[in-house]
N, C-alpha and C positions, 0 to 999 in steps of 0.2 A: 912251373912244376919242377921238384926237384928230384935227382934222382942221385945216388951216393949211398956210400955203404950202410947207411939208417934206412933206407926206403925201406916202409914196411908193403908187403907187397898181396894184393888182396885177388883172388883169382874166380875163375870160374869153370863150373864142370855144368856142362850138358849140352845135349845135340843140335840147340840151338848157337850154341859157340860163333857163328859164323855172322847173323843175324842181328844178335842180340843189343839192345839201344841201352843196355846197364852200362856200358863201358863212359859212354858219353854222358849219361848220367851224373855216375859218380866220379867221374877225375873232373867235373864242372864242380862239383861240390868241394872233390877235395884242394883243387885248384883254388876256390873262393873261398874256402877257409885257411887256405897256404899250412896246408897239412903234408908231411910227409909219408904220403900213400900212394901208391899207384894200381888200380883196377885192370886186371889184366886176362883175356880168354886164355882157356888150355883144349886141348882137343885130347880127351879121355880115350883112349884102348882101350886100357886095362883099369879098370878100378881099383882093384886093390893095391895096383904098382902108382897110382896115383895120388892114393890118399896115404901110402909112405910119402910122398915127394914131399905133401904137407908138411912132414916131422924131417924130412932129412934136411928139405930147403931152408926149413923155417919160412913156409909162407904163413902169415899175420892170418887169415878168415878163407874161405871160399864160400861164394854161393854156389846151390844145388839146385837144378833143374829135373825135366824129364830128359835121359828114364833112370835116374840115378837116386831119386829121393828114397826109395825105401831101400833099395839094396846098399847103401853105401852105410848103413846103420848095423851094418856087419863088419865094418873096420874101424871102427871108429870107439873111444873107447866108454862115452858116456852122452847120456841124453839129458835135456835139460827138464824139466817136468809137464813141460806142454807138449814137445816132442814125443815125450815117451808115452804119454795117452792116445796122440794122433796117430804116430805106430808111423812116421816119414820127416823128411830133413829137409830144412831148405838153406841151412846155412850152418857153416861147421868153422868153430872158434881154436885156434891154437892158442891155447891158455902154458907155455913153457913147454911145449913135448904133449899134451896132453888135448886131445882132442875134443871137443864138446860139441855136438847137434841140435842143433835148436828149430823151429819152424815158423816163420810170420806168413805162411800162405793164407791161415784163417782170418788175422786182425786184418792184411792187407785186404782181402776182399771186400770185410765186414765195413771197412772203412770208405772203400769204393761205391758199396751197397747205399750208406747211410748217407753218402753226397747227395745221391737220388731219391731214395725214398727211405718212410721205416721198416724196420723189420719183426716187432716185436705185435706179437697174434696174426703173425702173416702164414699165409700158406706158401709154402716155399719147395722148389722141385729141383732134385739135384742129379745133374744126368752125369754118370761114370762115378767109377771108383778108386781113381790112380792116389799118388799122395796127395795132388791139391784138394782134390775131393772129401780126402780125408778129412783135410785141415778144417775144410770149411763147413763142415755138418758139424765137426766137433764147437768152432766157435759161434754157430749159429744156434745149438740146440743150449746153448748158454743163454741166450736171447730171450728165451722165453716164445720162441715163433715154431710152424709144423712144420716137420721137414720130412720130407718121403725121398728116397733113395733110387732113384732105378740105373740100370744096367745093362749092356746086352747081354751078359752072362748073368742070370737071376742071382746064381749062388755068391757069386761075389757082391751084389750088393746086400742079400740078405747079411752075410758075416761083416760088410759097414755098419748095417743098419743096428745089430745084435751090439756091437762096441760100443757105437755109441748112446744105447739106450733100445732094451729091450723093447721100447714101444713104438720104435718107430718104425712108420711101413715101410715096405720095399717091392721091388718089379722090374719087371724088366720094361724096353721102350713102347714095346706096345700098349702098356697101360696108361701110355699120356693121353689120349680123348678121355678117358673116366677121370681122372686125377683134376686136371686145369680146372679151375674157376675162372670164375673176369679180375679178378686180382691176384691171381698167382704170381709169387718170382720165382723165374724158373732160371736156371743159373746150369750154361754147360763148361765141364769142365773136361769135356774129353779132346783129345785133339781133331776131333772132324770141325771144317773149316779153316785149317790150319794151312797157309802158305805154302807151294811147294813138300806137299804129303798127297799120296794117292787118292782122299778126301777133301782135299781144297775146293773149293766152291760149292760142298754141300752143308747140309743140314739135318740134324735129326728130329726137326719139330717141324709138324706139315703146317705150313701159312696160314693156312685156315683153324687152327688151333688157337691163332694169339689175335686178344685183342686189346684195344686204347689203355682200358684197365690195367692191363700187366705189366711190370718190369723185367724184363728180358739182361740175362747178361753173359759174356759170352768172358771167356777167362783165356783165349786165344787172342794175341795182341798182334798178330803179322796173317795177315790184313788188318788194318785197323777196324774195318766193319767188314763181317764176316756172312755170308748168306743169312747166316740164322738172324746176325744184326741189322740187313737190308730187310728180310723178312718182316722182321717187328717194329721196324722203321714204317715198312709200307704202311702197317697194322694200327699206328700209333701208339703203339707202345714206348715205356718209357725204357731207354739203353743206358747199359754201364756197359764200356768199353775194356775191355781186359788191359790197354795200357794203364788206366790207373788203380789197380789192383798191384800192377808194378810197381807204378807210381809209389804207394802207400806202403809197399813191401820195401823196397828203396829204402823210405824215411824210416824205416824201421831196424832197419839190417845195417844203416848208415852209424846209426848210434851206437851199434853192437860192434859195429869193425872198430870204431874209433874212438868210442867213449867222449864223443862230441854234439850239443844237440844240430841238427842237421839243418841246412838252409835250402826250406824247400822250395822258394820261389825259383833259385838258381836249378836245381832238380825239375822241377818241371819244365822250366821254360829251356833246360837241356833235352828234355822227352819228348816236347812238341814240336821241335824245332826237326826231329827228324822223323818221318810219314812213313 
């Protein structure tokens, strides 16, 4: 890998900073296509003093995580057109001084989704409503499949549910026993289950809720299987792991840093490689 005053330099904001397996991802990639790039964390304070550093450093892209995806689209000076309907950011282009927001939270999922199963006249249950949640109702109800929104705050998923289509339901968690079917996918995107958070080793779906028929998937990558995804493991249910919603978001955002198409075998077998 090289490093010289071309290095174009591609960073990253969010609380995961510390964690996170993008690093070894992408400089395995940029490495195997002998690209001068280098992937590198930041540990965010201050947001707004951060996404100057973008224009003053001239850093090449950042990726966007939680909790930065929607607030950081207040500095920023334009959205791309998928961005701007999901209303959150997951990656932000220095295009000369001029910042650009774009978001692959939803193809990544959708992409992760469709390894496993289809999704098109499915019933589909989508727990929280942070930006990934966004993404992924917005690229779901594309699909052609039903998607119900719930929350623990009702009011926030009713105003997801309203964005992206007047007609789709919403609730809060307690309406999961009425909702499921034997084939529902239910798909959490909130951070419970999350590593090292004061909800690690829970779940917001009671075990006896899921069964063989379902597909389960969990959008928290650290644990790689998360209570909810031991849950539906026991259940037989079928698991998408939130590493490769990563995965997919990666090959996606890979393209966009560097206007190259991306070598995913070296990508993933960077991704697996670390547990």
């Amino acid at each position: 890998m090289r490093l010289n005053g071309e290095t174009k330099l591609i960073g990253f904001f969010g609380s995961t900073y510390r964690t996170s397996k993008m690093y070894a991802m992408y400089n395995a990639a940029i490495q195997a296509m002998d690209l001068n790039f280098l992937y590198v964390p930041f540990a965010v304070h201050d947001l707004e003093k951060a996404v100057a550093g973008i224009r003053n450093l001239g850093v090449a892209a950042v990726g966007v995580t939680i909790p930065y995806k929607i607030d950081i689209m207040d500095y920023i000076d334009e959205l791309d057109p998928n961005a701007k309907r999901v209303g959150a950011v997951s990656v932000v282009l220095n295009k000369d001084g001029k910042l650009i927001g774009g978001n692959t939270d939803g193809e990544g999922a959708l992409r992760a989704l469709q390894e496993k199963t289809s999704v098109k006249d499915r019933n589909i249950i989508i727990l929280g409503c942070g930006g990934a949640a966004r993404a992924i109702a917005f690229a779901l109800n594309d699909e052609d499949c039903r998607i119900t929104i719930l929350n623990r705050t009702v009011s926030k998923a009713k105003e997801l549910a309203t964005a992206v289509d007047d007609s789709v339901p919403f609730g809060g968690y307690d309406s999961l026993p009425d909702l499921v079917t034997k084939d529902t996918i239910l798909i959490n995107t909130t951070p419970v289950g999350m590593a090292n958070t004061a909800h690690e080793g829970e779940s917001l779906v009671p075990e006896q809720l899921l069964g063989p028929d379902m597909t389960v998937m969990d959008i928290v990558s650290k644990p790689r299987e998360t209570k909810l995804l031991q849950n539906a493991g026991k259940r037989g249910c079928t698991l998408v792991y939130g590493y490769r919603m990563l995965l997919w978001q990666g090959v996606l955002k890979f393209k966009m840093y560097t206007d190259v198409e991306p070598p995913i075998e070296v990508m993933e077998e960077a991704m697996e490689s670390i547990k």
